[in-house]
N, C-alpha and C positions, 0 to 999 in steps of 0.2 A: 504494500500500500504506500504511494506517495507520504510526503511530508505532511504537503501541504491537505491532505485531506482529513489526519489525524484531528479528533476532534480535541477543540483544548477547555482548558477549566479555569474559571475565575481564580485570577493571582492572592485573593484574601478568601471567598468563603469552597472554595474548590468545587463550584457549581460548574454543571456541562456549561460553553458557550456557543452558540453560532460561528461559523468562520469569521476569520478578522477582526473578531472579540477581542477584547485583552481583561475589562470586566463586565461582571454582569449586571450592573445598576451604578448609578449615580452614587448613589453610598458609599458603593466597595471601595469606588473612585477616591470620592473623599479621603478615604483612609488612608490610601497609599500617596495622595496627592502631597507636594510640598508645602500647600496652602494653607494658611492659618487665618485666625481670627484676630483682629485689630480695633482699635477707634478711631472712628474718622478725626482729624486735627479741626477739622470746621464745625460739624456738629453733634460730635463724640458720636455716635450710632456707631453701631459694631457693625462689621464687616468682613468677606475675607479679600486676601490679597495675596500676592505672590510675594517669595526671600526677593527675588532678582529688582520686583519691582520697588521695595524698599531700599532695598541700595542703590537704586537711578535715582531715587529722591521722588520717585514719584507713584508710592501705594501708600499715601499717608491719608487720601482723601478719597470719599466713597460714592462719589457719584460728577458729573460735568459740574452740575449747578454748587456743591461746595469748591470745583476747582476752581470758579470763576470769581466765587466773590470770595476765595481765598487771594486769590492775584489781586484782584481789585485793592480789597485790603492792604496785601502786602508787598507786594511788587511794583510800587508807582510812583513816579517822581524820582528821587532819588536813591529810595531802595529797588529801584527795574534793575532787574537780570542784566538789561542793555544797556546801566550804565548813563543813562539819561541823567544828568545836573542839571540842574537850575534849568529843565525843558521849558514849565510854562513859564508867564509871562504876564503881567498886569495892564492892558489897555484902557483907554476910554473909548467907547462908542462915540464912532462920527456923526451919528445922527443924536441922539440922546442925551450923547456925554455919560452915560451911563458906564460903569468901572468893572469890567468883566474879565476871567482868566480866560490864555489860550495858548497852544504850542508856539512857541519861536517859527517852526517852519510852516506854522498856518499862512501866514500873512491876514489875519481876519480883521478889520477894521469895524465890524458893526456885533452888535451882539447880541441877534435874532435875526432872522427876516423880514421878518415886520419892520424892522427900521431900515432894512437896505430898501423893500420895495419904496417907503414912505419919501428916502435920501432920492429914490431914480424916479422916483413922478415926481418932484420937485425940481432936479438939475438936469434932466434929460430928457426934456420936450420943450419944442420951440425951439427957442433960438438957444438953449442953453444945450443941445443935443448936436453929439458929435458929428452928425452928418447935415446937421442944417448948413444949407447953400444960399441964404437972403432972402429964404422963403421961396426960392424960382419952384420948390416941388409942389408948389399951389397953382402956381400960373395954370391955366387951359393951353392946353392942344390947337393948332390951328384946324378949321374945322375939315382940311382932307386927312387930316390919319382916323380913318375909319376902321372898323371891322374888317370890312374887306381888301384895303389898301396893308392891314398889319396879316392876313391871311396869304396875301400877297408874295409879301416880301418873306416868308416863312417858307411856301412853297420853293421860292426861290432858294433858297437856302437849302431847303431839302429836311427841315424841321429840326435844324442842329445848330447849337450855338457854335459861332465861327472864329471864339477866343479858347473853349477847352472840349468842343466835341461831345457834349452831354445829349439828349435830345428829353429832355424832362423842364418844366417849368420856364419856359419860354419868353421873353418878352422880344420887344421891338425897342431896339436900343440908333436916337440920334447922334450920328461920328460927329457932327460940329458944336453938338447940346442947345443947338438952339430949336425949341418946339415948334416954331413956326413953319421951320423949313421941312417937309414932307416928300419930298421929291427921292426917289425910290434910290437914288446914289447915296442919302443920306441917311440911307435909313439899315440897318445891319441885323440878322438876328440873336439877340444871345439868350443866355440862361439868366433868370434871377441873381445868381451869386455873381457873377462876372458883369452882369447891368450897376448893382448897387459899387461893385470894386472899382469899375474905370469911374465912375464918380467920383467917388471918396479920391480917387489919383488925380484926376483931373478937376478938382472942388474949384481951384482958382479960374478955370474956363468959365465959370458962371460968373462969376463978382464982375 
């Protein structure tokens, strides 16, 4: 009879097992297991855990949620692992003046959202907004750039912006920026992003 067909027997209660057995319960396990019984360090409850995982330093705690507000507790600012001194940092909020903590590497200036939205509807409309051109983005259209005249020039085009080759979100962009002039030499087609960029580059061709 082969080896492997010998039937074998639990290594603690000498019970028959099935192939590939080595015990026959959970129990037997336990017994021969290196596993022992401990207290968790964050909310004492007993638990078990591994020799190996005691000596990595890390079977002192019996579940995610005591490891995390073990860390929280003990590992931050100056006592982190990583060595982090004097991370945070004391600002005033720009809009409230309100005196809030935050990392060195944030860069954070405001200390909610609520005061950044209330800071950018305040400085960043109208004229206080970095893309404002003297108002010309109110001026009218002269009245040939029609529907059909900006369907036109797209056909012609081939329905692709002709500065980065997208063919999504389309407009009808004037090469001298003056509105009035409509005459199909003047008139180009590009994408939204690449309409709003040669503006912004070319801001002083409005003034």
């Amino acid at each position: 009879m082969h080896a492997f067909l010998v039937k074998k027997k639990c290594r603690i209660c000498l019970k028959e097992l099935k192939l590939g057995k080595i015990y026959c319960s959970k129990e037997c396990y336990w017994q021969k297991s290196p596993k022992f019984k401990t207290n968790c360090k964050q909310c004492l409850k007993e638990f078990w855990t591994y020799p190996s995982f005691i000596k990595a330093n890390e079977g002192f705690l019996c579940s995610k949620k005591c490891k995390y507000k073990w860390i929280s507790e003990n590992y931050r600012g100056e006592r982190s692992k990583a060595g982090f001194k004097n991370a945070s940092i004391n600002k005033s909020c720009k809009w409230c003046n309100k005196e809030f903590t935050t990392f060195k590497s944030h860069n954070k200036i405001f200390c909610i959202k609520d005061c950044y939205y209330e800071w950018f509807r305040q400085n960043n409309i109208g004229k206080n907004a970095p893309a404002w051109i003297d108002g010309s983005s109110f001026l009218p259209y002269g009245v040939e750039f029609t529907r059909k005249l900006k369907r036109e020039i797209k056909e012609r085009d081939n329905y692709t912006c002709q500065n980065c080759g997208i063919r999504e979100k389309l407009s009808i962009h004037h090469i001298n920026y003056d509105k009035n002039d409509n005459s199909k030499e003047n008139l180009i087609t590009y994408c939204m992003i690449c309409n709003v960029k040669d503006i912004k580059l070319n801001k002083h061709k409005y003034e």
